[in-house]
Every structure is written in structure tokens, then in C-alpha cells.
C-alpha positions as CSV (number, residue, x, y, z in Angstrom):
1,X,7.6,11.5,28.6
2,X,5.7,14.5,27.7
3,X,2.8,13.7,25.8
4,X,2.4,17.3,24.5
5,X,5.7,17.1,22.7
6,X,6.6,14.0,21.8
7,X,9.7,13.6,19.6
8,X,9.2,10.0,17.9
9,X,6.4,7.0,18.1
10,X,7.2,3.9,17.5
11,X,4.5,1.5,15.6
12,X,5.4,-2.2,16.3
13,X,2.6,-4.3,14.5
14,X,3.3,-8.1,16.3
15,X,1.7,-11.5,15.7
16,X,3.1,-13.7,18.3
17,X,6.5,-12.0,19.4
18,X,6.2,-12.5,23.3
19,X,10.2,-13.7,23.1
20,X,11.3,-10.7,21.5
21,X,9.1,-7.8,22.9
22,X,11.2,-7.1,26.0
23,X,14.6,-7.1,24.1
24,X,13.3,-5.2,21.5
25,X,11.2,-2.4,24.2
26,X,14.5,-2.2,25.9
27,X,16.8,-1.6,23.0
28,X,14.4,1.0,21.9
29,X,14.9,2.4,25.8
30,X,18.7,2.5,25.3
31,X,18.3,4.1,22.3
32,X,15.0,7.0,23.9
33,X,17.9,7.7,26.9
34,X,21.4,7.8,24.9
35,X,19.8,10.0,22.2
36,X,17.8,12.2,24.4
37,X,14.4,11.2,22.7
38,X,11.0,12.3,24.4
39,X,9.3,9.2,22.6
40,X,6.4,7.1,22.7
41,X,5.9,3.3,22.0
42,X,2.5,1.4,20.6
43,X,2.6,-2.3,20.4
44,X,-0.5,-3.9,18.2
45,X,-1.0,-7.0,19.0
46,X,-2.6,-8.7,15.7
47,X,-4.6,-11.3,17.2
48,X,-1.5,-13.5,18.8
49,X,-2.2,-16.6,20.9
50,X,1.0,-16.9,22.6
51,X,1.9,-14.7,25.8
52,X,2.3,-11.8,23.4
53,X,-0.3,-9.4,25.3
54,X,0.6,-10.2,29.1
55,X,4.5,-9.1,28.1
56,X,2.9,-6.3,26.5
57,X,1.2,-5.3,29.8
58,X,4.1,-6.3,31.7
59,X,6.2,-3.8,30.1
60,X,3.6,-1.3,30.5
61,X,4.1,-1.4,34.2
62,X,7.7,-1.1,33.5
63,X,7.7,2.0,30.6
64,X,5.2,4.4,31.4
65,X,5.5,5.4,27.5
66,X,4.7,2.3,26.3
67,X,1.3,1.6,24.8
68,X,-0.5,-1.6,23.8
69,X,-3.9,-2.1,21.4
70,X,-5.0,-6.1,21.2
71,X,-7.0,-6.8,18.2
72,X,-9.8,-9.5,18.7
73,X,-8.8,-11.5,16.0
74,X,-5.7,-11.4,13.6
75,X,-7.0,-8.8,11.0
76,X,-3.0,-8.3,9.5
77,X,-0.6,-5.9,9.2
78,X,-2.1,-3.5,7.3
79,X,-4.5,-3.2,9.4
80,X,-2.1,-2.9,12.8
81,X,-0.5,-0.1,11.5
82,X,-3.4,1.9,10.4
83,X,-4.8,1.7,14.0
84,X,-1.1,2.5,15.6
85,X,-1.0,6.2,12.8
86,X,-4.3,7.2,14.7
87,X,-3.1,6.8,17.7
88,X,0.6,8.2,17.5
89,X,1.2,12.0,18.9
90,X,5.0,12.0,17.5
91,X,6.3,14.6,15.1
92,X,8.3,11.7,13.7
93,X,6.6,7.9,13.4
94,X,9.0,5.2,12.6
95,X,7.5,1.7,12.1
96,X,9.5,-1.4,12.7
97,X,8.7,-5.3,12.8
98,X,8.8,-7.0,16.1
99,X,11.1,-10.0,15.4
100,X,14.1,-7.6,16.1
101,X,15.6,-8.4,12.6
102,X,15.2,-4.4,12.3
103,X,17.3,-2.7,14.8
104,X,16.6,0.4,17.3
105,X,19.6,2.2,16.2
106,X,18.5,3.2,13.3
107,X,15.9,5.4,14.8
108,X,18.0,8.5,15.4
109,X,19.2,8.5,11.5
110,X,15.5,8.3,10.5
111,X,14.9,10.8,12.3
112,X,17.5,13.2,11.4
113,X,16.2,12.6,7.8
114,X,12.8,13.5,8.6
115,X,13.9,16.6,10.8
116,X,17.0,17.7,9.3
117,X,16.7,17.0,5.6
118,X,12.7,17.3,5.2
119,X,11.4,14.1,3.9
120,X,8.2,13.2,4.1
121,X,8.8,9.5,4.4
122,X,11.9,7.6,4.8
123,X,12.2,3.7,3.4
124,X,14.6,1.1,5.0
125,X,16.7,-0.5,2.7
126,X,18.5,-3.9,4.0
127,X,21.4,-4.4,1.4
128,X,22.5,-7.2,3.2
129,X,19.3,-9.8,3.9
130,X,19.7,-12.3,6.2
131,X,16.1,-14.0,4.2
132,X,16.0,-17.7,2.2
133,X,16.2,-17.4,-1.8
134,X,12.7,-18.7,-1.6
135,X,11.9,-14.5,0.0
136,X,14.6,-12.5,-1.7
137,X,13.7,-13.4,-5.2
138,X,9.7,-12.7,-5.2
139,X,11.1,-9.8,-3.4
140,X,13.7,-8.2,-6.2
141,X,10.9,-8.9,-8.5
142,X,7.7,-7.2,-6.6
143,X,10.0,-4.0,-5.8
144,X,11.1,-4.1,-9.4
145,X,7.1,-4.0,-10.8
146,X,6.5,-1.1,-8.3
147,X,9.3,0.9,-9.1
148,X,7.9,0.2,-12.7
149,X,4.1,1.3,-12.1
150,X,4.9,4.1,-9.3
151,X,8.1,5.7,-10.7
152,X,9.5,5.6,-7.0
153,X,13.1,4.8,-7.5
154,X,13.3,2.8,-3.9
155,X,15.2,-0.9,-3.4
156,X,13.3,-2.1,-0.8
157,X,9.4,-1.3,-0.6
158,X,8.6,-4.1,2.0
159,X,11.3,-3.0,4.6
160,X,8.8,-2.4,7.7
161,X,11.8,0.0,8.9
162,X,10.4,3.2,8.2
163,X,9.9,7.2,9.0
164,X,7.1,9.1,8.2
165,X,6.4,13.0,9.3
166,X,3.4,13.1,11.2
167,X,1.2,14.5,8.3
168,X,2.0,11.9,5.9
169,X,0.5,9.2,8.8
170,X,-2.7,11.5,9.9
171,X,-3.7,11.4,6.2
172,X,-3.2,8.2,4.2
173,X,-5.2,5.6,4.9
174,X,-3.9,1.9,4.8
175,X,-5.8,-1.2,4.7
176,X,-6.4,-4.7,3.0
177,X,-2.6,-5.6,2.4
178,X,-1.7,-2.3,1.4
179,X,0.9,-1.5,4.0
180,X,3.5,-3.2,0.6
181,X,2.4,0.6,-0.8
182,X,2.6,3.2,1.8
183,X,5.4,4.9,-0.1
184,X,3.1,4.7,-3.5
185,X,-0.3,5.8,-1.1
186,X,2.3,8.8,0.0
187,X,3.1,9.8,-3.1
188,X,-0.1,9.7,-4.5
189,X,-1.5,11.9,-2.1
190,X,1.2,14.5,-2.6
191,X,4.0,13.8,-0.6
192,X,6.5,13.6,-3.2
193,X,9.9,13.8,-1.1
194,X,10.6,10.2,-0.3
195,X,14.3,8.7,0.4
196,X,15.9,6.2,1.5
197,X,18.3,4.8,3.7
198,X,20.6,1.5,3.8
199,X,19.4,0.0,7.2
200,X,20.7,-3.4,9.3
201,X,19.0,-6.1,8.8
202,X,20.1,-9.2,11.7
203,X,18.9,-12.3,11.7
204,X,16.2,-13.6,13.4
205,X,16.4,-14.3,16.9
206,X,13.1,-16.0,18.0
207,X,10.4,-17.8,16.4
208,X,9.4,-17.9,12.9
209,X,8.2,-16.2,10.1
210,X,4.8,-15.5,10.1
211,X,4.5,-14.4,6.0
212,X,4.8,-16.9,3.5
213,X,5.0,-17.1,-0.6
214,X,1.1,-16.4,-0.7
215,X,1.8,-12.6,0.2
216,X,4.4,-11.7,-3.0
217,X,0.9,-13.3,-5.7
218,X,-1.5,-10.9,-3.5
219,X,1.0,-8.3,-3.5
220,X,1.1,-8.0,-7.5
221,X,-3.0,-7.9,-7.1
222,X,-2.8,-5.1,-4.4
223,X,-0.2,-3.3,-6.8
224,X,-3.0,-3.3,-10.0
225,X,-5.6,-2.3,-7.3
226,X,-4.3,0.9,-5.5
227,X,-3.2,1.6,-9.2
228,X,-6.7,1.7,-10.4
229,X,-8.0,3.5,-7.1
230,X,-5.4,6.0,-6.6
231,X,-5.6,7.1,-10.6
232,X,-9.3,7.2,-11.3
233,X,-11.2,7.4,-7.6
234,X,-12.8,10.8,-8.1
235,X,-13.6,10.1,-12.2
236,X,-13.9,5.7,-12.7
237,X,-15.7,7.1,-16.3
238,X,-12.2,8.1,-17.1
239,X,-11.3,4.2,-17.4
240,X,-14.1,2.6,-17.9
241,X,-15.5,5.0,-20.5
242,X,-12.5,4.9,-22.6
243,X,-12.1,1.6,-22.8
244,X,-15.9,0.7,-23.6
245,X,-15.9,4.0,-26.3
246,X,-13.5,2.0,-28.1
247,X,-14.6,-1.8,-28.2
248,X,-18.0,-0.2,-28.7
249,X,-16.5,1.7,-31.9
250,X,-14.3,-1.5,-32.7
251,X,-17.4,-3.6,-32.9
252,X,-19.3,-1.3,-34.8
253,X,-16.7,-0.5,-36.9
254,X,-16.5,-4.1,-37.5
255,X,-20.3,-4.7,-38.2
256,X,-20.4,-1.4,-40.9
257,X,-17.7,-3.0,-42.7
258,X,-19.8,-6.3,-43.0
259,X,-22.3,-4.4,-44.1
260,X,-21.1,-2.2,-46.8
261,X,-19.5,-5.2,-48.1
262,X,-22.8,-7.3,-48.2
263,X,-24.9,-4.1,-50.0
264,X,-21.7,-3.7,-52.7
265,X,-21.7,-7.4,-53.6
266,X,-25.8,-7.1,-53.6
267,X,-25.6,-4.4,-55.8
268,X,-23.0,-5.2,-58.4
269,X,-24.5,-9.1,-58.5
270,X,-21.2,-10.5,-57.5
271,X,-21.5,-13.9,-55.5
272,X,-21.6,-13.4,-51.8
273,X,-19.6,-16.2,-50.2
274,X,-20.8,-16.7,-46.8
275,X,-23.8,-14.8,-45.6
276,X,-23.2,-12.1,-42.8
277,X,-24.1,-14.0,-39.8
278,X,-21.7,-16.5,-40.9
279,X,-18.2,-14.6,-40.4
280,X,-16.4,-14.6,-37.6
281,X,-15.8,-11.1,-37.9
282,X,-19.5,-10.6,-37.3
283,X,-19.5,-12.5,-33.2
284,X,-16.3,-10.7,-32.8
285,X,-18.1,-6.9,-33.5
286,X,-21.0,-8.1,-31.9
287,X,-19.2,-9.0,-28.8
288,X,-17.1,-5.8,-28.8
289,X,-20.2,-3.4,-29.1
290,X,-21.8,-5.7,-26.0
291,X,-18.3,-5.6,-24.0
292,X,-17.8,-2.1,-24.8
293,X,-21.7,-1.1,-23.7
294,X,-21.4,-3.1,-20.8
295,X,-17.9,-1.2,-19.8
296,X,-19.6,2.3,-20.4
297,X,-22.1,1.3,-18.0
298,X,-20.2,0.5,-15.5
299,X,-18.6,3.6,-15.6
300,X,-21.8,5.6,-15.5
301,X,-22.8,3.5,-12.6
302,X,-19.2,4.0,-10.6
303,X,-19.6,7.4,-11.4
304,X,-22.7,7.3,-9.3
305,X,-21.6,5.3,-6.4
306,X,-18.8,8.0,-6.6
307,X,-20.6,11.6,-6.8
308,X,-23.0,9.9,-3.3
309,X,-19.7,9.2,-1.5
310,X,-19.7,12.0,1.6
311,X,-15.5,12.5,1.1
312,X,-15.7,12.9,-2.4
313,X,-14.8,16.6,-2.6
314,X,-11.8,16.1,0.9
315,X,-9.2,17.3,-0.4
316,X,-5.4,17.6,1.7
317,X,-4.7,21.6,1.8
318,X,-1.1,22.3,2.3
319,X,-1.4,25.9,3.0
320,X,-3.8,28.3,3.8
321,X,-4.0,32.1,3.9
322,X,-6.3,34.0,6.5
């Protein structure tokens, strides 16, 4: 392969998949050869404890284009992928599971979407899932809250069968358990063409699944949390100011109103009832001017952390004239 021009990298992020990696690194031949692909392979090894990283050399020997990164320990997928985008020297990067429930074949229509008809980033969508009801129900529901909060009218955010230009991978950055998000992260940081394509989704072959119910609670948390980030990053007093301006007013609000009412029954010698520190609505405004001062605080110091950080002021230029 020509490493100065290569076509398409393939990101396989693998957690015990020593079965499946030849089948899959040889399908992924087939398809290199019959489509006349100049492509690239990187297999992250996520920590696995089976035979996962001797196959990996193994094929090595047998693909020169075939490249393997073993992580120490199992940091997750997130974290796979990230280290496979700095790595890749494709104009196209497709990223597929290693359990060979997404297929090879689809790489040549990913690709001609990213070529041909200019996306930026591609999404997978298996119509047909070969998954228990247990998977695709916290599934239809966590791509139903993203479509929701993102406005990215996609069917399947999860499907690791995906195409990015290069750009797209060279600049977002993926971490924690954010790799859910990539399409949202894309967006967000201006690439706004992103499609979709129904993709084959086979049943798997060896092993088992390594993701369990667990992943759909933290995905919902992930979701409010690149939300928060990707909106008010460069200004948190945006959020937290607003929202501590108005319990603070709230409270005080509250506390004025106590307080004109106590001087007008005072002054026209009308019975006062209960005395001011005996309403309710007294700890409630009290509580909202703390909450709200507390909240503008924490703005202030965000806003601090914020204006040290050294990328504060990187920004992704498009275009540039000389």
C-alpha cells in the first residue's frame, strides 16, 4: 500500500475478538483487492486477555497494511477510537466493531458517500437487528433523546459502522464514553453534512457481547454532559449566571414582598399573624438568594478555569486566503 495516498483506514476498536480478527482482516482484504482500494487497517486492542494481540501480530506478518496498538489495560471504546483517528493517514476512515456483525462490504458505499456525495460523516443504520429486546429497546429510546437534544435526524447513533472524511477525525476529540456522540461532537464543531445509510447487520458469530444495560443509564448522562460542554465551553457564565441571576432575584423578590407586607401591617396597626421568620416563604427566598449566589460563583470561577485554559481561543478555520 502506499502510505502517501492512502484511500480508506479502517479503525477496529476490539476487546477480546482473537476468533473473529482473521475472518474479519480477510473480508476486509477481499473487499481492498475487488474494489481496488489502496487502504490501511488499525486494530486497538482495548486491553483483551485472550489471544487477541498474538492474531493481531500474526496478521501483521501476513498484511503488510495492517497495524496494531495494545492498550495496557482496557480503557474502552471511546478511548480505542480516539487513539486509532491519530494515527489514520486515509482520506476516508470508516470505523467498524470487531465481532463481524458489521460487514466489509459496506465499505465501498461509505466511501462513495464520503467521496462522491460530500459528507462529512456517514452513520450505519441496521434496520434489521439481529440484538435481544433487552438492547433494542434502551436503544430506540437513547437515539430518540439524541435526535431530541441534537436535532440530528439519524436512526441509529450507536451503529459503530461509520465514515468520516479525514478532517472531521483530525479534529474532534472523543473520550470518556463519548464515542455514543461522534455525530453530535461533529456537528457541534461545524460539520453539519451528516447522512446516513441502511447497513447489514449479521449475527454474531463468536463470543459474546462485551456491553451490557449499564452503558444505555451512562449514555443519557454522557448525552446531558457533551450538551453542557459543547454549548457553553468558551462562556460557563452563560449558564451558570443565568440561572443564579434568577433564583437570586426570586429569593429576593420573595424576601421584599415579606417585607413590605410586615412594614404595611406595622403601619396601619393591623394584626400580624405569624412573624416574618416564621413563613415558609421566608426559607424558601432565603434559600434561593444562597442557591442563586452560590450558582453565580460558580460561574465566575468556571469562567476563570476557562480564560487560563491554553486552547481557549483554537478555533477550526475552514478557509483561508493568502
Amino acid at each position: 500500500m502506499e502510505a502517501q495516498n492512502i484511500d480508506v483506514s479502517v479503525v477496529v476498536p476490539l476487546l477480546n475478538e482473537a476468533e473473529s480478527l482473521p475472518e474479519l482482516v480477510d473480508w476486509i482484504a477481499k473487499v481492498f483487492t475487488e474494489e481496488k482500494i489502496n487502504g490501511e487497517v488499525y486494530l486497538i486492542d482495548d486491553g483483551s486477555t485472550d489471544e487477541s494481540w498474538n492474531v493481531i501480530l500474526a496478521l501483521k506478518q501476513k498484511y503488510n497494511w495492517v497495524h496494531g496498538i495494545q492498550f495496557l489495560r482496557n480503557y474502552g471504546k471511546s478511548a480505542a477510537l480516539q487513539v486509532g483517528f491519530q494515527e489514520v493517514k486515509g482520506n476516508v476512515v470508516i470505523t467498524m466493531d470487531a465481532d463481524l456483525q458489521d460487514s466489509p462490504d459496506e465499505i465501498p458505499g461509505l466511501r462513495k458517500m464520503i467521496i462522491e456525495d460530500g459528507y462529512d460523516l456517514v452513520s450505519g443504520w441496521k434496520e434489521k437487528r439481529y440484538d435481544p429486546i433487552t438492547k433494542t429497546i434502551p436503544t430506540k429510546l437513547f437515539n430518540a433523546a439524541t435526535r431530541a437534544v441534537s436535532g440530528i435526524h439519524l436512526n441509529d447513533f450507536n451503529c459503530g459502522l461509520k465514515a468520516y472524511k479525514k478532517d472531521v477525525v483530525k479534529i474532534i476529540e472523543v473520550y470518556g464514553e463519548m464515542h455514543r456522540y461522534i455525530p453530535v461532537i461533529a456537528k457541534w464543531n461545524g460539520f453539519a453534512k451528516i447522512g446516513e445509510k441502511p447497513v447489514q447487520h449479521r449475527a454474531r458469530k463468536y463470543g459474546t457481547t462485551k456491553f451490557g444495560l449499564e452503558r444505555f443509564v451512562n449514555g443519557f448522562l454522557d448525552l446531558m454532559s457533551i450538551t453542557f460542554v459543547s454549548k457553553f465551553k468558551k462562556a460557563p457564565m452563560h449558564f451558570f449566571g443565568l440561572l443564579g441571576s434568577i433564583s437570586f432575584l426570586l429569593g429576593s423578590a420573595g424576601a421584599f414582598w415579606l417585607l413590605i407586607e410586615k412594614v404595611y401591617l406595622s403601619m396601619n396597626h393591623l394584626h400580624i399573624q405569624r412573624e416574618v421568620t416564621d413563613q415558609p416563604l421566608f426559607y424558601l427566598s432565603l434559600t434561593a438568594v444562597i442557591i442563586g449566589s452560590q450558582m453565580f460563583m460558580t460561574g465566575f470561577i468556571a469562567e476563570m478555569v476557562s480564560l487560563n485554559q491554553p486552547n481557549r481561543n483554537d478555533y477550526h478555520i475552514k478557509g483561508k486566503t493568502d
